[in-house]
C-alpha positions as CSV (number, residue, x, y, z in Angstrom):
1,X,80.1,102.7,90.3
2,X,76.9,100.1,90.2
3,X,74.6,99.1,93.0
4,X,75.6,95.5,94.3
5,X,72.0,94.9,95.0
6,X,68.6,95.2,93.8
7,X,64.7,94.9,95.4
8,X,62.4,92.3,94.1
9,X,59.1,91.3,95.4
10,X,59.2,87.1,96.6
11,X,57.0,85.2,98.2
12,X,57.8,83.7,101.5
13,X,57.0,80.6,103.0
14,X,56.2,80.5,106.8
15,X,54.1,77.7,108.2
16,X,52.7,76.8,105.2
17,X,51.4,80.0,104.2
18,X,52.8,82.4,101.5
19,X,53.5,86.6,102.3
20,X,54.8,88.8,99.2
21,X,57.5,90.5,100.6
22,X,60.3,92.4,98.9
23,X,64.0,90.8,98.9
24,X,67.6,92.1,98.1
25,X,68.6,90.2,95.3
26,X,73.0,90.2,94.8
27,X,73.5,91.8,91.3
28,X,75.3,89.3,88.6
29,X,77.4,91.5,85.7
30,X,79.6,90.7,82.9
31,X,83.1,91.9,83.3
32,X,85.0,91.6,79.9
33,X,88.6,92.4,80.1
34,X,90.5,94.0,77.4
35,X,94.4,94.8,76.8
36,X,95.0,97.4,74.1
37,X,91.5,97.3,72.7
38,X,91.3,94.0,72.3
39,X,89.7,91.5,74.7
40,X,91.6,88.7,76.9
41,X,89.0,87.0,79.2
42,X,85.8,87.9,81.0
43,X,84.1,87.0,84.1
44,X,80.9,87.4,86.2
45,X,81.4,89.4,89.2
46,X,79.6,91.2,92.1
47,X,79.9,95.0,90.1
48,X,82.1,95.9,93.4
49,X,85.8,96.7,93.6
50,X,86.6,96.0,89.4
51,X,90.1,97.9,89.2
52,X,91.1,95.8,92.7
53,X,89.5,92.9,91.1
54,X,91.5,93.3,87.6
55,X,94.6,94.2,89.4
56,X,94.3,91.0,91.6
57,X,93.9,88.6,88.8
58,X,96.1,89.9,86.4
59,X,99.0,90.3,88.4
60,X,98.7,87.1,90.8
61,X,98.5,85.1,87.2
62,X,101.0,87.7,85.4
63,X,98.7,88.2,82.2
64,X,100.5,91.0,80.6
65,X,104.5,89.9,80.6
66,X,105.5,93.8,80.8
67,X,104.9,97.3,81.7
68,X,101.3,98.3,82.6
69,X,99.8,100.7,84.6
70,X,96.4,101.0,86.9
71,X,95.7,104.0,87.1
72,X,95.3,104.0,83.6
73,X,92.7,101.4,83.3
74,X,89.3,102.7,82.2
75,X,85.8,100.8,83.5
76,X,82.8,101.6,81.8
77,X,79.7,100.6,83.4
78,X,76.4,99.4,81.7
79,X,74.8,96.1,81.7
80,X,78.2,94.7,81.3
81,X,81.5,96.2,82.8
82,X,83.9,96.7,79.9
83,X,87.8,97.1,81.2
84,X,90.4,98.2,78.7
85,X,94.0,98.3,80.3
86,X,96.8,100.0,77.7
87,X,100.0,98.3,78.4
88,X,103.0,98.1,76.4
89,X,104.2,94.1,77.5
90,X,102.8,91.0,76.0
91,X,99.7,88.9,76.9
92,X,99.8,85.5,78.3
93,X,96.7,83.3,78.6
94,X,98.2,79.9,77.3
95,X,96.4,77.4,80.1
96,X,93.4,79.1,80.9
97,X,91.0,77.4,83.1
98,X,87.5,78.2,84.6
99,X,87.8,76.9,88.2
100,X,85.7,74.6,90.0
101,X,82.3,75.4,91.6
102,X,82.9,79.4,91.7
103,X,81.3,81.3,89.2
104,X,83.5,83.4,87.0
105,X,86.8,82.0,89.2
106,X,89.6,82.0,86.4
107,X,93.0,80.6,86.9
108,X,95.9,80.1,84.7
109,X,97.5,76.7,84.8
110,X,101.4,77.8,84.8
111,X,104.1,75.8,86.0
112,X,106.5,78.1,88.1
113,X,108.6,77.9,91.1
114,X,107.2,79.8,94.2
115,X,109.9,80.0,96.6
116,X,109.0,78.7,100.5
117,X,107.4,81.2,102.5
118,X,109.6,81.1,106.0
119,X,107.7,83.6,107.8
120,X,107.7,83.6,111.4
121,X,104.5,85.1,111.8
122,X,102.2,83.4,114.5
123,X,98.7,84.2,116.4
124,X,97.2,82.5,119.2
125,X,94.2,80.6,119.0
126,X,91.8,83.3,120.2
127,X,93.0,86.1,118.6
128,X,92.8,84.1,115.4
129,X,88.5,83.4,116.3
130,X,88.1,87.3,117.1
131,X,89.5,88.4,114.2
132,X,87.4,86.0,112.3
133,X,84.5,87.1,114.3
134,X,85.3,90.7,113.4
135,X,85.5,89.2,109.9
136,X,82.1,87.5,110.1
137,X,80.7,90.7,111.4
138,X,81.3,93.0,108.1
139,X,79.6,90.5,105.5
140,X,76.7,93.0,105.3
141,X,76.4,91.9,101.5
142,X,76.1,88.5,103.0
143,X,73.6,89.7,105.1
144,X,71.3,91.0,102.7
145,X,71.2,88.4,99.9
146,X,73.0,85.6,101.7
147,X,74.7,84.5,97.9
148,X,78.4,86.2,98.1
149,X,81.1,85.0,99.6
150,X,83.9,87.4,101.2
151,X,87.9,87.8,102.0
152,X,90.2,89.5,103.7
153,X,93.6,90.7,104.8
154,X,94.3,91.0,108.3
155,X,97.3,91.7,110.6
156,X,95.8,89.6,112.8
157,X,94.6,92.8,114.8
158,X,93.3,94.8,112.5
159,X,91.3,94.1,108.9
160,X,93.2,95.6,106.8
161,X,91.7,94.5,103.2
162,X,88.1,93.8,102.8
163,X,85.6,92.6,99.9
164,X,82.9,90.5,98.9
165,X,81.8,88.7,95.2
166,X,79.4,86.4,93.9
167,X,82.9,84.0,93.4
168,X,85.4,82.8,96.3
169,X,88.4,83.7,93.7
170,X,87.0,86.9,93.0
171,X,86.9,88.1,96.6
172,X,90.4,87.1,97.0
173,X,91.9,88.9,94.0
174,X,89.8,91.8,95.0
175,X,92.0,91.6,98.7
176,X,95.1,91.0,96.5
177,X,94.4,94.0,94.2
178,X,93.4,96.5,97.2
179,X,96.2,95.4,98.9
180,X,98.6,95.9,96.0
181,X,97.2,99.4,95.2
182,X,97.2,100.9,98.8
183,X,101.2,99.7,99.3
184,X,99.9,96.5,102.3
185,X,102.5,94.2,102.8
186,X,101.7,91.0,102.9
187,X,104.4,89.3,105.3
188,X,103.0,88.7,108.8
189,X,99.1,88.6,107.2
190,X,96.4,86.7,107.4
191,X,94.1,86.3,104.4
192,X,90.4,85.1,106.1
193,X,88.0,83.5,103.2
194,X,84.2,82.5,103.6
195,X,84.4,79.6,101.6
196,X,86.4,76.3,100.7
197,X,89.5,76.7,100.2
198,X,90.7,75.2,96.9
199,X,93.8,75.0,95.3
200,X,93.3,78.3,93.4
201,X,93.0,80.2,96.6
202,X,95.8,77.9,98.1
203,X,98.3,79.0,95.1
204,X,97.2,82.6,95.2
205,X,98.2,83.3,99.1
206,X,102.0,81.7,98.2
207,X,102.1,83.4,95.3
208,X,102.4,86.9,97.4
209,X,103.9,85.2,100.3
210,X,100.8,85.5,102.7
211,X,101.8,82.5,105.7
212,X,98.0,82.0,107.0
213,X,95.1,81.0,105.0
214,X,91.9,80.5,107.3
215,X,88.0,80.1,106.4
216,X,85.0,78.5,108.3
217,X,84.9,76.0,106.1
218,X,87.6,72.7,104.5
219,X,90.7,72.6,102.3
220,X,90.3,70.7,99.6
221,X,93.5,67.5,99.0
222,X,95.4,69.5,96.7
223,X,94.9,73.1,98.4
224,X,96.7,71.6,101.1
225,X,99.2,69.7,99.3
226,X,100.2,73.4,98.0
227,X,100.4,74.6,101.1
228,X,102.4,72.3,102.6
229,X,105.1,72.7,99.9
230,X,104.6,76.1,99.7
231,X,105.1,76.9,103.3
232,X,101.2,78.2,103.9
233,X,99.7,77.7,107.2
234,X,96.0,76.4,106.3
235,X,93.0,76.6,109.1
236,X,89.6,75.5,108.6
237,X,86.4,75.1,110.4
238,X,86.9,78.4,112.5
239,X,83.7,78.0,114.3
240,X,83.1,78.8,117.9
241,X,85.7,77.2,120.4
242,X,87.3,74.8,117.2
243,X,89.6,74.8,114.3
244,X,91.6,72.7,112.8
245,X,95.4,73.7,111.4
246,X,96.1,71.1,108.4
247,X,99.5,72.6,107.2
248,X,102.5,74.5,109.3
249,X,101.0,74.5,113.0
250,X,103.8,76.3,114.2
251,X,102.0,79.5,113.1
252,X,98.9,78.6,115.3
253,X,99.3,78.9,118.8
254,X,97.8,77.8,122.1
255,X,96.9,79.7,124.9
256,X,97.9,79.0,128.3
């Protein structure tokens, strides 16, 4: 396991004068991914969470078409993070895309049918804003460094999957993987995101059949065109009293 952060001395600028202080700086690394020995991708990543993170991506994009086992993966840490998974099922990275304004967000550009997502799930309005709040609250990484973004699962109770990366996509597979690993269900969950949401993110939560997406921030055009076909209720702008629900209100409710 690495440190996600590290101190450096900066100077700060208050009223026009400078004051050498030291800062927490988030920690960059290298993850290269291999299957069998032999490599398949790589990414940059917050050195946090790398078999959730692996897990997350490689089976929300089905990478290796076969048998394959986590517990099996190995992680060497050094000034990169080298993964080696042993499977016995093909690899499949025909389509490979880096993904817009995140760094190290990798998506695979696959055309498959997702069937509609019909869950019934709902939440009220408030409980929707405390659970975010209670979301807000553990971004300690955040807090620090101010330069990761984070995601999570939720019941809409309880948080029931949390990390935090230097990419959007990252910190969602990492939910994904953690999820995957401990046996969460996703039916009648929440997955709560820092950032924009994009298409990526949009694809990844009907991929596993998650019926809320929210984050503090937009939807881009196309993450809501997805959602909308997809049967994903998408909320933005979570901030104090407001929100708007762009796809599937049904799920969001008012209270009276």
């Amino acid at each position: 396991m690495m440190k996600e952060t590290l101190k450096r001395k900066i100077f700060k600028s208050t009223d026009n004068s400078f004051e050498e202080i030291e800062d927490a700086i988030a920690i960059e690394k290298k993850l290269r991914i291999s299957v069998n020995g032999k490599e398949v991708l790589s990414l940059y990543c917050t050195p946090l969470m790398i078999r959730e993170l692996v897990v997350g991506l490689f089976m929300t994009e089905g990478v290796i078409k076969g048998e394959w086992c986590a517990e099996r993966m190995s992680i060497e840490y050094g000034d990169e993070i080298a993964v080696d998974i042993p499977a016995e099922g093909e690899v499949s990275t025909e389509g490979k895309v880096v993904t817009s304004g995140c760094i190290g967000g990798i998506t695979f550009a696959r055309k498959t049918e997702i069937e509609k997502i019909t869950d019934t799930f709902s939440i009220d309005t408030e409980d929707l804003r405390n659970i975010f709040k209670q979301f807000h609250a553990r971004s300690e990484l955040y807090k620090l460094t101010g330069c990761v973004h984070s995601a999570a699962i939720s019941d809409g109770r309880n948080i029931l999957a949390y990390a935090e990366d230097i990419g959007r996509h990252n910190a969602v597979d990492k939910v994904i993987g953690y999820s995957l690993l401990e046996n969460i269900k996703f039916e009648g969950t929440i997955m709560l995101a820092s950032g924009r949401i994009s298409s990526e993110i949009s694809s990844k939560c009907s991929k596993w059949g998650i019926p809320v997406l929210a984050s503090r921030t937009a939807p881009t055009n196309l993450a809501i065109e997805i959602a909308e076909k997809r049967g994903v209720t998408v909320v933005g702008f979570i901030r104090g009293s407001r929100l708007n629900v762009y796809t599937h209100p049904q799920r969001v409710l008012s209270r009276k």
